[in-house]
Jmol script that loads the backbone (N, CA, C; Angstrom):
load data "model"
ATOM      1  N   UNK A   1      87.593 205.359 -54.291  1.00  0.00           N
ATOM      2  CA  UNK A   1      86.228 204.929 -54.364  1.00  0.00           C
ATOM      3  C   UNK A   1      86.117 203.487 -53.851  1.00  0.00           C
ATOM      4  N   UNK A   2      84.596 203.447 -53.042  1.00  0.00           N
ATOM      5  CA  UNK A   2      84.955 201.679 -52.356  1.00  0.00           C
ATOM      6  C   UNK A   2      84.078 200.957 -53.230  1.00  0.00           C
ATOM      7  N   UNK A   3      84.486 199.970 -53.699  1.00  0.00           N
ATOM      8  CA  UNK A   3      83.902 199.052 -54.630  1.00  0.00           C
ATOM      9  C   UNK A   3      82.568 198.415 -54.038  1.00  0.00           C
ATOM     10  N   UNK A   4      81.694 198.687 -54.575  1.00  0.00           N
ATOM     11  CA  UNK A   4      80.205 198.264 -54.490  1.00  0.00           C
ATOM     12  C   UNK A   4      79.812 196.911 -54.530  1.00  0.00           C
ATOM     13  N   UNK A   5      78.728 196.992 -53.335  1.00  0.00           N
ATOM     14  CA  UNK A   5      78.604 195.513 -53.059  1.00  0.00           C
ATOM     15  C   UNK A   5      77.244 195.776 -53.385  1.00  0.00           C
ATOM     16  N   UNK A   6      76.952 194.288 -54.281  1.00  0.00           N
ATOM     17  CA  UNK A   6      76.074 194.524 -55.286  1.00  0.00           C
ATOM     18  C   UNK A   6      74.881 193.324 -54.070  1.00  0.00           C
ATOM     19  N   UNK A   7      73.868 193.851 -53.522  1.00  0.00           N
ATOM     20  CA  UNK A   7      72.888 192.658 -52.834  1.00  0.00           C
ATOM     21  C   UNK A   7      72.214 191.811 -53.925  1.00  0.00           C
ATOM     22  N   UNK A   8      71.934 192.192 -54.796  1.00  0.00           N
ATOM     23  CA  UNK A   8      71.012 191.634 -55.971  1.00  0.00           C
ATOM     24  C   UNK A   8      71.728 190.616 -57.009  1.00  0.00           C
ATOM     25  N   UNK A   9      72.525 189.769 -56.288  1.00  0.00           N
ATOM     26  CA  UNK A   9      73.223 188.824 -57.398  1.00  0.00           C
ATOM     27  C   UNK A   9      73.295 187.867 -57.856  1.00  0.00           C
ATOM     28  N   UNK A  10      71.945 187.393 -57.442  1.00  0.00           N
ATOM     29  CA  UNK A  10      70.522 185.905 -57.669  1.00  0.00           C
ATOM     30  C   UNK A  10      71.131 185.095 -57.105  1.00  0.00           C
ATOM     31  N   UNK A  11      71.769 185.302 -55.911  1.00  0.00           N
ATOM     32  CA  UNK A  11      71.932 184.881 -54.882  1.00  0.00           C
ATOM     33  C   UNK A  11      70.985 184.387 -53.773  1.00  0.00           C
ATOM     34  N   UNK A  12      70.851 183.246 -53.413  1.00  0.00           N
ATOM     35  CA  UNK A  12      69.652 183.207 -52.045  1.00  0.00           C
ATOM     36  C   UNK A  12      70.037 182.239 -51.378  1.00  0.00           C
ATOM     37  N   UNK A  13      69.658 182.836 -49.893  1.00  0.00           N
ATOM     38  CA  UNK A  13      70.185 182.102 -48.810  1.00  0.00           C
ATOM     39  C   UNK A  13      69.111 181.051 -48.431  1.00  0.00           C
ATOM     40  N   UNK A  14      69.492 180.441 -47.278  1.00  0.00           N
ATOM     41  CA  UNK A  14      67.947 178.905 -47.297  1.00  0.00           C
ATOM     42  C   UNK A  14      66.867 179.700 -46.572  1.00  0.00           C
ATOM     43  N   UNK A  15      66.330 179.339 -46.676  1.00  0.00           N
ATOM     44  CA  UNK A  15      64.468 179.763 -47.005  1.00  0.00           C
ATOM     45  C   UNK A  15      64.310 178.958 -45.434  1.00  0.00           C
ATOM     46  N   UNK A  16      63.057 179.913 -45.100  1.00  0.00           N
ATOM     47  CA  UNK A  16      62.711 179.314 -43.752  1.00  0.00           C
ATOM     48  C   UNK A  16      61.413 178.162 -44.089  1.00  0.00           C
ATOM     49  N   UNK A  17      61.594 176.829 -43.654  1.00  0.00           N
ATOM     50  CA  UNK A  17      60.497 175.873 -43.559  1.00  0.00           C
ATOM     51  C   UNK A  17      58.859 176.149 -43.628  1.00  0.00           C
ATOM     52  N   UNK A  18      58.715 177.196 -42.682  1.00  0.00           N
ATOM     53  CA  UNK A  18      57.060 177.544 -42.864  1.00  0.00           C
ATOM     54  C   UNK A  18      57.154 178.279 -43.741  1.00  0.00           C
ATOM     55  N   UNK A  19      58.466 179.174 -44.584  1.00  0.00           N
ATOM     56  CA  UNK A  19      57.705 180.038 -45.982  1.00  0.00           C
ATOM     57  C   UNK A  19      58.219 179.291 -47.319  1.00  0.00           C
ATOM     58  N   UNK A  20      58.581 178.229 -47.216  1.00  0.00           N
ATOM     59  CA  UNK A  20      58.520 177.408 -48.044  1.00  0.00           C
ATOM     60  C   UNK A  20      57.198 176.071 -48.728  1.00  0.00           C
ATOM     61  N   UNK A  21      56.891 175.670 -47.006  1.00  0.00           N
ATOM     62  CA  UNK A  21      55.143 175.271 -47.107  1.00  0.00           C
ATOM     63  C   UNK A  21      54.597 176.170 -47.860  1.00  0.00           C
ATOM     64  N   UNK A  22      54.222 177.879 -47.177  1.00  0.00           N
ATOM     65  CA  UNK A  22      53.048 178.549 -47.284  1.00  0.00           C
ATOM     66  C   UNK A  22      53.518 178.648 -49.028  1.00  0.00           C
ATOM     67  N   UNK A  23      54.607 179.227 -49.553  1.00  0.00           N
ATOM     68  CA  UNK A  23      54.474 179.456 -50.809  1.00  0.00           C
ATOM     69  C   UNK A  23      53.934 177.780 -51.765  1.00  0.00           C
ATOM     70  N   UNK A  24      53.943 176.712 -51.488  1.00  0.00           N
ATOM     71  CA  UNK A  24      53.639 175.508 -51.906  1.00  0.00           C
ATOM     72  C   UNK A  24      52.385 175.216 -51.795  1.00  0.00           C
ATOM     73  N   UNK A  25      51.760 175.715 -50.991  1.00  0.00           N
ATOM     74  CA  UNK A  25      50.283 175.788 -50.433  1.00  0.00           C
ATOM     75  C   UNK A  25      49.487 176.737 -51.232  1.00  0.00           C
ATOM     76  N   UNK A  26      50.292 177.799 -51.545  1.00  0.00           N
ATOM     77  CA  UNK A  26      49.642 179.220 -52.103  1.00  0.00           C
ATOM     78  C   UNK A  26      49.468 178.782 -54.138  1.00  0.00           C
ATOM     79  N   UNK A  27      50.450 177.974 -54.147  1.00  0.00           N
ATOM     80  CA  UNK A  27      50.283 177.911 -55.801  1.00  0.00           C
ATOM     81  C   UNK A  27      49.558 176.567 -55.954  1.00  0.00           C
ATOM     82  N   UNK A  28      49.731 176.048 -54.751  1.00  0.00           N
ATOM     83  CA  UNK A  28      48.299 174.273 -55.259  1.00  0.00           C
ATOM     84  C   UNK A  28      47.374 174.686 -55.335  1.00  0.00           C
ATOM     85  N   UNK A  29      46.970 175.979 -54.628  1.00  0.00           N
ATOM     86  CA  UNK A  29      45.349 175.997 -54.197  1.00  0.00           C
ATOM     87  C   UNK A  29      45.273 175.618 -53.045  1.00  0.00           C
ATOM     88  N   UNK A  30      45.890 175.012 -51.807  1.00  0.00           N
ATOM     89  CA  UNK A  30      45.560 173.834 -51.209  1.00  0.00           C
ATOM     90  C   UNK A  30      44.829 175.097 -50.051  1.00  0.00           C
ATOM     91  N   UNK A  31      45.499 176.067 -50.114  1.00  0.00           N
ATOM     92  CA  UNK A  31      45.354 177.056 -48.628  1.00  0.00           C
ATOM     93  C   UNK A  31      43.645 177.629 -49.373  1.00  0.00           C
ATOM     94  N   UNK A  32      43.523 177.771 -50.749  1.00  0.00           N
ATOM     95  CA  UNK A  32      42.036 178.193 -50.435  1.00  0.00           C
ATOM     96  C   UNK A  32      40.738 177.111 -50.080  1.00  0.00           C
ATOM     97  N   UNK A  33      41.167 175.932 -50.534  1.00  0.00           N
ATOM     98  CA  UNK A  33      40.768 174.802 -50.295  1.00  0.00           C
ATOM     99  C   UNK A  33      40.250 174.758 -48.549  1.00  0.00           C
ATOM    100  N   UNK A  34      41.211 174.854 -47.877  1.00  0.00           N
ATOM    101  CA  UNK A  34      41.864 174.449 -46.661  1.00  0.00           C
ATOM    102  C   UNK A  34      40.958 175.765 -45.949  1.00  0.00           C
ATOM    103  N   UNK A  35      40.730 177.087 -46.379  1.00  0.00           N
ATOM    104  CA  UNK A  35      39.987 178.372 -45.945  1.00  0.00           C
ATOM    105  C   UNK A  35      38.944 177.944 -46.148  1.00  0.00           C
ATOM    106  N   UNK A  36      38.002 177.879 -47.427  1.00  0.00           N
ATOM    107  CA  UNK A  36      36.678 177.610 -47.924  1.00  0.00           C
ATOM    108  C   UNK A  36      36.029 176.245 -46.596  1.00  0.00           C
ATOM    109  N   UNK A  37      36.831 174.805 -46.483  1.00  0.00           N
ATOM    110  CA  UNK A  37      36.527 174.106 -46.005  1.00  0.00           C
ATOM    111  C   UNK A  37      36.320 174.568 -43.938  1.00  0.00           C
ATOM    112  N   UNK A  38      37.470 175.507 -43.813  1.00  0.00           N
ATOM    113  CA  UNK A  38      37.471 176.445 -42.426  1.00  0.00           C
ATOM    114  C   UNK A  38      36.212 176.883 -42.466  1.00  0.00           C
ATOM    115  N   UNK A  39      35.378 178.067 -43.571  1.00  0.00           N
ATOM    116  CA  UNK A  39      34.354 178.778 -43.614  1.00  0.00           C
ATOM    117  C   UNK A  39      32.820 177.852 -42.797  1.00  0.00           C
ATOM    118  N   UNK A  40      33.052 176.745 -44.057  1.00  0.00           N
ATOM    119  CA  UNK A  40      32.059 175.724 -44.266  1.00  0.00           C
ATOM    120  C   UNK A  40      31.737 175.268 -42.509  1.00  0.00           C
ATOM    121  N   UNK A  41      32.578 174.700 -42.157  1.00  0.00           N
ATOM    122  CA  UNK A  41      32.856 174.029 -40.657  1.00  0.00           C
ATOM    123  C   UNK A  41      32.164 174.775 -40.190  1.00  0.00           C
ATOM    124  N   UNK A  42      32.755 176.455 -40.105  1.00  0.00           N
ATOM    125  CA  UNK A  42      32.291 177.718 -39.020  1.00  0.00           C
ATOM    126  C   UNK A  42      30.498 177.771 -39.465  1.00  0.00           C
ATOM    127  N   UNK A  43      30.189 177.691 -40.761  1.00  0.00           N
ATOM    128  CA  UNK A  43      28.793 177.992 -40.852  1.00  0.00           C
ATOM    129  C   UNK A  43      27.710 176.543 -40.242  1.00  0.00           C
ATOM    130  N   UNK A  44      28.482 175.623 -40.648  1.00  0.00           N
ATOM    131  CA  UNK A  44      27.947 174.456 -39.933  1.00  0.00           C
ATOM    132  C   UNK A  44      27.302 174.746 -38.361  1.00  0.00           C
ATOM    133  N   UNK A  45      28.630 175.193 -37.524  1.00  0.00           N
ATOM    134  CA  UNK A  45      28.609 175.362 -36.521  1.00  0.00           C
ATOM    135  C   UNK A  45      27.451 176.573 -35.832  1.00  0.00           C
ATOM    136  N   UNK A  46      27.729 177.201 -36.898  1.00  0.00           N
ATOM    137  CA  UNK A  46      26.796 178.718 -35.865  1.00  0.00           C
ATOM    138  C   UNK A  46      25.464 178.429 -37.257  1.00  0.00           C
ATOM    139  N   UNK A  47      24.806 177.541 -37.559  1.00  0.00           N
ATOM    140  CA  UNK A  47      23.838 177.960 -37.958  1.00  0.00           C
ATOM    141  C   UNK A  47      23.097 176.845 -37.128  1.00  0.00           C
ATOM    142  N   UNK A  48      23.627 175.508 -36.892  1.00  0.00           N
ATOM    143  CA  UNK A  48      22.931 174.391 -36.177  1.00  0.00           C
ATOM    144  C   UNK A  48      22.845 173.510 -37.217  1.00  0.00           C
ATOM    145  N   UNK A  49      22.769 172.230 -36.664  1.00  0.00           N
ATOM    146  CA  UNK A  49      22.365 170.708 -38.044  1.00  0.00           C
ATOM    147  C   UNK A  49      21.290 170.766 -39.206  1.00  0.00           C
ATOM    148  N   UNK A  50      20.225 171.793 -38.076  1.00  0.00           N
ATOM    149  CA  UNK A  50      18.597 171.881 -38.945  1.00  0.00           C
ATOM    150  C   UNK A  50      19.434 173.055 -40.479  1.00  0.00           C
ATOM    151  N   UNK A  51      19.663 173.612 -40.099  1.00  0.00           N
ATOM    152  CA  UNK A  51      19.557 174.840 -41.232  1.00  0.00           C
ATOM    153  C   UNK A  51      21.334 174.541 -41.953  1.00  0.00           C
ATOM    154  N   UNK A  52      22.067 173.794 -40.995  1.00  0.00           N
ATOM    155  CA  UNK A  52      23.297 173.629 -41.921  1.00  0.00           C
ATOM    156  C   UNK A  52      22.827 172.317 -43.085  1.00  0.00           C
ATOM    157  N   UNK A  53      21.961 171.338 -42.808  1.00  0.00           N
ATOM    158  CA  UNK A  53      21.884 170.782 -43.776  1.00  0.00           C
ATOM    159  C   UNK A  53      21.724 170.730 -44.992  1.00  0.00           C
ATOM    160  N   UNK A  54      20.605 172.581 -45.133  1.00  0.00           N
ATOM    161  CA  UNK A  54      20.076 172.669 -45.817  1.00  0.00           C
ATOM    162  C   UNK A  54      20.492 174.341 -46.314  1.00  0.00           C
ATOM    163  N   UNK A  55      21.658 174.132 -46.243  1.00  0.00           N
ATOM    164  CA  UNK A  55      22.768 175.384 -46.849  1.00  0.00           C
ATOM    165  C   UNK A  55      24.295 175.160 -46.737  1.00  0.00           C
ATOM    166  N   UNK A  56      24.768 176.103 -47.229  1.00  0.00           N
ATOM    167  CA  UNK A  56      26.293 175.813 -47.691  1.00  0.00           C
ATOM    168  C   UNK A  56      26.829 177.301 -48.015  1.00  0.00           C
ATOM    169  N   UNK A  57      28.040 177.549 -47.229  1.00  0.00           N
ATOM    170  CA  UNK A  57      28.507 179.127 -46.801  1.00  0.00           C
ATOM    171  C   UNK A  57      29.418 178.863 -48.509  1.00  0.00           C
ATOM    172  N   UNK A  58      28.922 180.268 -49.156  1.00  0.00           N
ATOM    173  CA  UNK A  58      29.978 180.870 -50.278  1.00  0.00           C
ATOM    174  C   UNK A  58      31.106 181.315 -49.910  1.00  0.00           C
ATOM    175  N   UNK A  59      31.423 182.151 -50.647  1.00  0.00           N
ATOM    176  CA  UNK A  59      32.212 182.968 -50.470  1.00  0.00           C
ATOM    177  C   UNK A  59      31.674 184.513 -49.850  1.00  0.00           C
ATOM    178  N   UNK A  60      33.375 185.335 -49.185  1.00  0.00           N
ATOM    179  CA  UNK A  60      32.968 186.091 -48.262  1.00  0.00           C
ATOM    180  C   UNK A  60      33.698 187.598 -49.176  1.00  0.00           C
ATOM    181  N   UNK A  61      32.859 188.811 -49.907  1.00  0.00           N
ATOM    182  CA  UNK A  61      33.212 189.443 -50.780  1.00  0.00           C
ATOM    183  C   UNK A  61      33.132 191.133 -50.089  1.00  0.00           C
ATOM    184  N   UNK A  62      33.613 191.388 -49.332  1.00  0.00           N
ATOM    185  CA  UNK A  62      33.662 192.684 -48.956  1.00  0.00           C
ATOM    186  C   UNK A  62      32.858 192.928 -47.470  1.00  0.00           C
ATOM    187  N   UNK A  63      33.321 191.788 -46.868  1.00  0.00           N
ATOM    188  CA  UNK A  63      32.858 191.346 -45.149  1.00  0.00           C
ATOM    189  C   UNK A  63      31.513 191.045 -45.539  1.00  0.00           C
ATOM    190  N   UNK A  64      30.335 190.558 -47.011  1.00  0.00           N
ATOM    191  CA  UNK A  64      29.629 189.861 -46.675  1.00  0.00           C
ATOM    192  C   UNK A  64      29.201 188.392 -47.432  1.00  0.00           C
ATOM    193  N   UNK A  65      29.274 187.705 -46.035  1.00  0.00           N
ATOM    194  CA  UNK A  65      29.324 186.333 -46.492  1.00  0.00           C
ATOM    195  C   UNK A  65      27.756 185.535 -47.524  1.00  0.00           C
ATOM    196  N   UNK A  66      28.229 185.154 -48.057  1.00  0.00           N
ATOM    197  CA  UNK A  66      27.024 184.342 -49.595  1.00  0.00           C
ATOM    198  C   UNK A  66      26.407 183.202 -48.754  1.00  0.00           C
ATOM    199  N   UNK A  67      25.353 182.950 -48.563  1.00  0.00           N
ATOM    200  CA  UNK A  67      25.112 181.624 -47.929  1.00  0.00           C
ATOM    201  C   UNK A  67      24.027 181.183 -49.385  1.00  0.00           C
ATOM    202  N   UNK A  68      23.917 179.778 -49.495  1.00  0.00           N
ATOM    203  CA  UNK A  68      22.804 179.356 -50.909  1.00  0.00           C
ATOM    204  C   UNK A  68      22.047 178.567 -49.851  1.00  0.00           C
ATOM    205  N   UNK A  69      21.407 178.218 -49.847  1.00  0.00           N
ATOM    206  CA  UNK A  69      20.000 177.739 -49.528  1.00  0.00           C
ATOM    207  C   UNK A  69      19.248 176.885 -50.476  1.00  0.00           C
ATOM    208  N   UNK A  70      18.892 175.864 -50.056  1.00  0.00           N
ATOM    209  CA  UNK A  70      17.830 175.276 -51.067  1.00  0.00           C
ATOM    210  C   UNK A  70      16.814 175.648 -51.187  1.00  0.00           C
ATOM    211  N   UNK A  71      15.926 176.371 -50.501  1.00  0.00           N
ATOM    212  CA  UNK A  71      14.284 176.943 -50.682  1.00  0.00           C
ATOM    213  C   UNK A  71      14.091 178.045 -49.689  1.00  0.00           C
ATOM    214  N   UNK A  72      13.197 178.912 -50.137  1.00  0.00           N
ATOM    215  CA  UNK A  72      12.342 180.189 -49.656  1.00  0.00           C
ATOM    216  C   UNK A  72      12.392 179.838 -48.329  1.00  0.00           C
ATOM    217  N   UNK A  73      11.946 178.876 -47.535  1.00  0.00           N
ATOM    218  CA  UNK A  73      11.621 178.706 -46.155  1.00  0.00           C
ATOM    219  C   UNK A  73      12.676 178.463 -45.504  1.00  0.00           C
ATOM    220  N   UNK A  74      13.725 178.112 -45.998  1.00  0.00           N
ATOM    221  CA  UNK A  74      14.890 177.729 -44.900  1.00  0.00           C
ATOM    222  C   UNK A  74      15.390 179.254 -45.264  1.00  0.00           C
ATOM    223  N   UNK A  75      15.574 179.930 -46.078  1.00  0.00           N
ATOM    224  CA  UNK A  75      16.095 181.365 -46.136  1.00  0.00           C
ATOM    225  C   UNK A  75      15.062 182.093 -45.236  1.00  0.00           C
ATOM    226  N   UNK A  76      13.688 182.044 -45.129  1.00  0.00           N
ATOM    227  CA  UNK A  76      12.973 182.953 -43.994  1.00  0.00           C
ATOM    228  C   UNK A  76      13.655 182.631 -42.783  1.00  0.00           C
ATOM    229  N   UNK A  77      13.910 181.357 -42.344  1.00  0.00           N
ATOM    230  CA  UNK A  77      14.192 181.169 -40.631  1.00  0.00           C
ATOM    231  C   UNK A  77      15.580 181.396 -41.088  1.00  0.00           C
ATOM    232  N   UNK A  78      16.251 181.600 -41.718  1.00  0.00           N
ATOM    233  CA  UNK A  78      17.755 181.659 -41.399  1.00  0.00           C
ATOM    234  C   UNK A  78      17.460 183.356 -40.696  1.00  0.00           C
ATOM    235  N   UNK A  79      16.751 183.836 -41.616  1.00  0.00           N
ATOM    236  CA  UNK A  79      16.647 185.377 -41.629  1.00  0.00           C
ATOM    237  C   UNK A  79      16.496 185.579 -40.363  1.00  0.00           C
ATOM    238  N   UNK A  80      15.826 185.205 -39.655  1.00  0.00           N
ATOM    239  CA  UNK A  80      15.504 185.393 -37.981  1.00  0.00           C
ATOM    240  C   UNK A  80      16.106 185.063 -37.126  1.00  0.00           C
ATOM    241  N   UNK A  81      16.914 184.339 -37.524  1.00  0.00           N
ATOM    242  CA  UNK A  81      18.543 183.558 -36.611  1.00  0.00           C
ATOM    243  C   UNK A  81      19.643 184.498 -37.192  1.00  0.00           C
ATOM    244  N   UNK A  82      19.557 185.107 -37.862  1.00  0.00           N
ATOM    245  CA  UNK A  82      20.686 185.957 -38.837  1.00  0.00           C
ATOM    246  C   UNK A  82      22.024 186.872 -38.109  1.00  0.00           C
ATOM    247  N   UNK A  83      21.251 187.551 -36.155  1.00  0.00           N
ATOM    248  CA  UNK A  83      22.445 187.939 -35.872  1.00  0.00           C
ATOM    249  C   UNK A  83      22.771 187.674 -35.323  1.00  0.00           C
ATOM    250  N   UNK A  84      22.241 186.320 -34.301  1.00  0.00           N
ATOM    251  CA  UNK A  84      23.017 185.534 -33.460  1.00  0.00           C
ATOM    252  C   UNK A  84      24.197 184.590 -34.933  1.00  0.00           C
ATOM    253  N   UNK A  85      23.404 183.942 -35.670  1.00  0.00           N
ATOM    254  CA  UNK A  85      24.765 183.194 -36.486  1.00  0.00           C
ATOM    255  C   UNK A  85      25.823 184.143 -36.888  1.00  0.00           C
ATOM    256  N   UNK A  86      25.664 185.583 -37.325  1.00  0.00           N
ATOM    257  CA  UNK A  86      26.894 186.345 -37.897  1.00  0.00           C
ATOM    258  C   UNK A  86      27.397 186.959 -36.194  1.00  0.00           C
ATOM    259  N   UNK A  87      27.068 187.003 -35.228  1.00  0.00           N
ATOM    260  CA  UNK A  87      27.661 186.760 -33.856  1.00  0.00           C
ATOM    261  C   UNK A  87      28.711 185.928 -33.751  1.00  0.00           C
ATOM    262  N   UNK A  88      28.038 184.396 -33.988  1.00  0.00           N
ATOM    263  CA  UNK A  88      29.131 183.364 -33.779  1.00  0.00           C
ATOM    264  C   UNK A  88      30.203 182.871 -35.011  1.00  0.00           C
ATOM    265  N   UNK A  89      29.497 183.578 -36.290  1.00  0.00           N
ATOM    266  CA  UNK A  89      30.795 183.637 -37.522  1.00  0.00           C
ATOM    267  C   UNK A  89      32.032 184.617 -37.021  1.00  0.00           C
ATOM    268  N   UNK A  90      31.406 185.489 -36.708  1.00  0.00           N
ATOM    269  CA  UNK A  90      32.831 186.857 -36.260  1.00  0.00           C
ATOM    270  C   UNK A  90      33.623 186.277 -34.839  1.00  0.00           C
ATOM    271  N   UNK A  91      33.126 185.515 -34.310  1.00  0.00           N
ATOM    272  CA  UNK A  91      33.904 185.031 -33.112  1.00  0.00           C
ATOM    273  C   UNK A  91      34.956 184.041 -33.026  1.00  0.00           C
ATOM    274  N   UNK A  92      33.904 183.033 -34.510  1.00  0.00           N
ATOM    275  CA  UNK A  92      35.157 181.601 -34.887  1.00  0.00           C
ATOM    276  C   UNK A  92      36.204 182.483 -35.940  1.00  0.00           C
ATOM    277  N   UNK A  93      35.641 183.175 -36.760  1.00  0.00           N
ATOM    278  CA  UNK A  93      36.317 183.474 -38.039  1.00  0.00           C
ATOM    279  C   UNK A  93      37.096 185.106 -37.853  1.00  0.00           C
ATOM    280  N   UNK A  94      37.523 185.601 -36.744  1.00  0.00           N
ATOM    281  CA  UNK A  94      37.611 187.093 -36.597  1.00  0.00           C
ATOM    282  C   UNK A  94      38.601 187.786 -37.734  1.00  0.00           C
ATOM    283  N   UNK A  95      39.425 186.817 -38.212  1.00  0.00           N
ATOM    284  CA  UNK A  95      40.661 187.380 -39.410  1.00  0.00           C
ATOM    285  C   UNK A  95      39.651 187.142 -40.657  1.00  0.00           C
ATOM    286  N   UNK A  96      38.796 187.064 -40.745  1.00  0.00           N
ATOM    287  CA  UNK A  96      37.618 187.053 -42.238  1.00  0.00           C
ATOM    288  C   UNK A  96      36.376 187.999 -42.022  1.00  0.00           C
ATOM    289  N   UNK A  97      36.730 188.793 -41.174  1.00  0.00           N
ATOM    290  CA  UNK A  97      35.956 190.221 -40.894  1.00  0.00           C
ATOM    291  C   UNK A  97      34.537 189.666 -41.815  1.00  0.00           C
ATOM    292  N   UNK A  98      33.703 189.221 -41.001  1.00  0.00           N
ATOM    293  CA  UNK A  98      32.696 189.241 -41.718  1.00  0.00           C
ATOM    294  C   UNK A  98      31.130 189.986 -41.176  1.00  0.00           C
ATOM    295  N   UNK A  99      30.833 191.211 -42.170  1.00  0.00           N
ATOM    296  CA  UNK A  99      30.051 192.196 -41.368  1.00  0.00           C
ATOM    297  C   UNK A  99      28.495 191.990 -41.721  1.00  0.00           C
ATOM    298  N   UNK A 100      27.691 190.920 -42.445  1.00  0.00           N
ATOM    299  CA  UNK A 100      26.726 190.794 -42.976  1.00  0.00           C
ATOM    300  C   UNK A 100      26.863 189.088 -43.824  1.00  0.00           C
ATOM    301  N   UNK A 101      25.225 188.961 -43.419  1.00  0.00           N
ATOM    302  CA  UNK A 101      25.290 187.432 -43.959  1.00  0.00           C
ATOM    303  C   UNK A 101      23.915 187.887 -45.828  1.00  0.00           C
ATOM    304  N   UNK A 102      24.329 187.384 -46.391  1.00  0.00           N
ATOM    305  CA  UNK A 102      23.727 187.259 -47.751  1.00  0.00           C
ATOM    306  C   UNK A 102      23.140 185.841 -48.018  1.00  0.00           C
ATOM    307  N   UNK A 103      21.874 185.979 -47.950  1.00  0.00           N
ATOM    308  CA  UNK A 103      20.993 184.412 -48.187  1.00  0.00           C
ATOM    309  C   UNK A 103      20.613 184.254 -49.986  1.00  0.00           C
ATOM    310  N   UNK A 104      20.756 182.891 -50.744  1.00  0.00           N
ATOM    311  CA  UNK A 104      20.799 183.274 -51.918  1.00  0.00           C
ATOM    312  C   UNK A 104      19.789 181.694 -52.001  1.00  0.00           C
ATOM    313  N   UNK A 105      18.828 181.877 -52.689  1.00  0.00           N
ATOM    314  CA  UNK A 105      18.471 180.609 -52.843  1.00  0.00           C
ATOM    315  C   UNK A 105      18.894 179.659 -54.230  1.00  0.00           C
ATOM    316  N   UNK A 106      19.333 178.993 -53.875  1.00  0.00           N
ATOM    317  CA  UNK A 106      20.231 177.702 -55.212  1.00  0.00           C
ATOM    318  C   UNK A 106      20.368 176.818 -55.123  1.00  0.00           C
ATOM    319  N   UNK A 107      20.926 175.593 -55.313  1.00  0.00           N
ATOM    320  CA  UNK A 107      21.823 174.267 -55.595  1.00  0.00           C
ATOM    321  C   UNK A 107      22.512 174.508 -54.308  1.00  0.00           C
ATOM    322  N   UNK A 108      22.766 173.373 -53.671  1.00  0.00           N
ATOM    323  CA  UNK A 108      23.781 173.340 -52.645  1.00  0.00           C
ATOM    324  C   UNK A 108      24.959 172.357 -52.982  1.00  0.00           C
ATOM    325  N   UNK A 109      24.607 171.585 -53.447  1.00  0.00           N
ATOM    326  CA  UNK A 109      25.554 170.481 -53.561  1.00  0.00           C
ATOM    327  C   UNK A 109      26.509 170.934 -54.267  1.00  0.00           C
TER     328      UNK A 109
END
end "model"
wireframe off; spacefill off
backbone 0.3
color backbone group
């Protein structure tokens, strides 16, 4: 009988540099931080200065993204800009599959 070589013997070899970051990144928080602030940028970008001022991208829950809004009227004109901006969200953001924009009126800050 040939004597068994056991792989599992809490043994570990050196770790590669980028999966040593990503796991360091993954337990700070820093990578959702670092996503959320990605989102933010992208909604900045595809909504314009007028209507980014006066909103702030949520979170993105089953390809559709939360936008808050401060008042009724900036949520009507977003509404009418709605598929050119989720156009240019799916183009910056394509690994965050995002299939629908959700206008919520609230607090932005």
């Amino acid at each position: 009988m040939k004597p068994r070589r056991d792989d599992r013997s809490g043994q570990r070899g050196p770790q590669a540099m980028g999966d040593l970051v990503a796991g360091l990144m993954a337990r700070s928080g820093y990578a959702q931080v670092q996503s959320a602030d990605a989102l933010q940028e992208a909604w900045s970008k595809a909504a314009g200065d007028a209507f980014a001022a006066h909103s702030r991208a949520g979170n993105i829950n089953r390809g559709k993204l939360e936008v808050w809004v401060e008042n009724s009227a900036i949520s009507q004109a977003i509404s009418f800009q709605k598929r050119e901006i989720l156009k240019q969200l799916q183009t910056a953001l394509p690994d965050r599959r995002i299939e629908e924009i959700r206008i919520k009126v609230g607090r932005i800050n």
